[in-house]
C-alpha positions as CSV (number, residue, x, y, z in Angstrom):
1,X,-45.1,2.6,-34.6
2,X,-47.4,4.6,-37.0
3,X,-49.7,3.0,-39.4
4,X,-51.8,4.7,-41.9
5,X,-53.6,4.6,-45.3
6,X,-52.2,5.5,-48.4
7,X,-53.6,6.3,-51.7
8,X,-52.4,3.3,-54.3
9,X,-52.1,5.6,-57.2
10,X,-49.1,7.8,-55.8
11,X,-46.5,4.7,-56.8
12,X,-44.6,4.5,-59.9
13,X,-44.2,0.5,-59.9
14,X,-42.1,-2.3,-58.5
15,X,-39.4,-3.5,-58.5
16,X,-39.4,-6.6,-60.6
17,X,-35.5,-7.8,-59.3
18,X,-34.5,-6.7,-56.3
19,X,-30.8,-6.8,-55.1
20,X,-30.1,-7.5,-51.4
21,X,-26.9,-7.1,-49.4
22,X,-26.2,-9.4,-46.2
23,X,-23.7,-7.9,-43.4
24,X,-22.7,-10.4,-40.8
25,X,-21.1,-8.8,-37.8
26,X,-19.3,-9.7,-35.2
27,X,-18.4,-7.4,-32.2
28,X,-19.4,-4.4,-34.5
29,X,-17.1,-4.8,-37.3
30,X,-18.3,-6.5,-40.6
31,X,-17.3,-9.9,-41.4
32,X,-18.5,-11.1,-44.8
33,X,-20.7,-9.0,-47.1
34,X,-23.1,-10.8,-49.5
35,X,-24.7,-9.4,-52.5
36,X,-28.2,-11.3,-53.5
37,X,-29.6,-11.3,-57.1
38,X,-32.9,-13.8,-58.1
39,X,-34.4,-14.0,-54.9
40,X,-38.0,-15.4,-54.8
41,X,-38.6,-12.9,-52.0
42,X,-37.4,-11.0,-49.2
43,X,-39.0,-13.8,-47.1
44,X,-36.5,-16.5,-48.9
45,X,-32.8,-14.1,-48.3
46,X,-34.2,-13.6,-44.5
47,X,-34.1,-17.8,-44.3
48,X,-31.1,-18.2,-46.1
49,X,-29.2,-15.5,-43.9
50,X,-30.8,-17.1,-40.9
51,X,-29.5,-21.0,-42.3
52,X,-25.6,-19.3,-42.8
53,X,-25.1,-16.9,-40.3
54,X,-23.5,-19.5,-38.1
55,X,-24.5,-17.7,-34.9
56,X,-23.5,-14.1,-35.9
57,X,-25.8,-11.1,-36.2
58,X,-26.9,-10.1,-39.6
59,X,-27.8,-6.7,-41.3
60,X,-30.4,-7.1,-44.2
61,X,-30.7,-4.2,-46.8
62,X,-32.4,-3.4,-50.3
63,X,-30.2,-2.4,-52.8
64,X,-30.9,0.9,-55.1
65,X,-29.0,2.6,-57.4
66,X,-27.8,6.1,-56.1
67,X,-29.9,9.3,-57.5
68,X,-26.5,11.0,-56.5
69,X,-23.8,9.3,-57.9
70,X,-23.9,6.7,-60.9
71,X,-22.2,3.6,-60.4
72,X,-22.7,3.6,-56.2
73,X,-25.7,2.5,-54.5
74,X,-27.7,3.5,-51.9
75,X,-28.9,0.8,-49.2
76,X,-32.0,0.3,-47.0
77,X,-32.2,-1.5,-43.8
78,X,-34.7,-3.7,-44.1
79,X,-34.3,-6.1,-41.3
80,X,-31.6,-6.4,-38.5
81,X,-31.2,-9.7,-36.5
């Protein structure tokens, strides 16, 4: 891992609602896939995927809409347990 400074002023904003998806897994192949709207935090979907993942791996990602294609969206891995 890398860590460095960054200059502040080169963001546009926030993100005031983030949308998360949860993938559970089970020998590779998805499961159940959750969409998550109102979250407190990333901190509070983390715990709640933790609390109903009932033993199975889980895939966390942030949920953008696609620069490419209107209507689809474009996810990023944020976690992976």
């Amino acid at each position: 891992m890398k860590t460095h400074l960054v200059d502040p002023r080169n963001v546009d904003g926030e993100v005031d609602d983030p949308v998360y998806r949860v993938y559970f897994t089970e020998a590779e192949t998805i499961e159940e896939e959750i969409r998550i709207i109102e979250a407190r935090d990333v901190l509070e979907v983390i715990e709640w995927a933790e609390r109903d993942a009932r033993g199975l791996p889980f895939r966390l990602y942030l949920e953008h809409p696609s620069a490419f294609n209107s209507g689809k969206a474009t996810l990023e891995l944020l976690f992976s347990r």
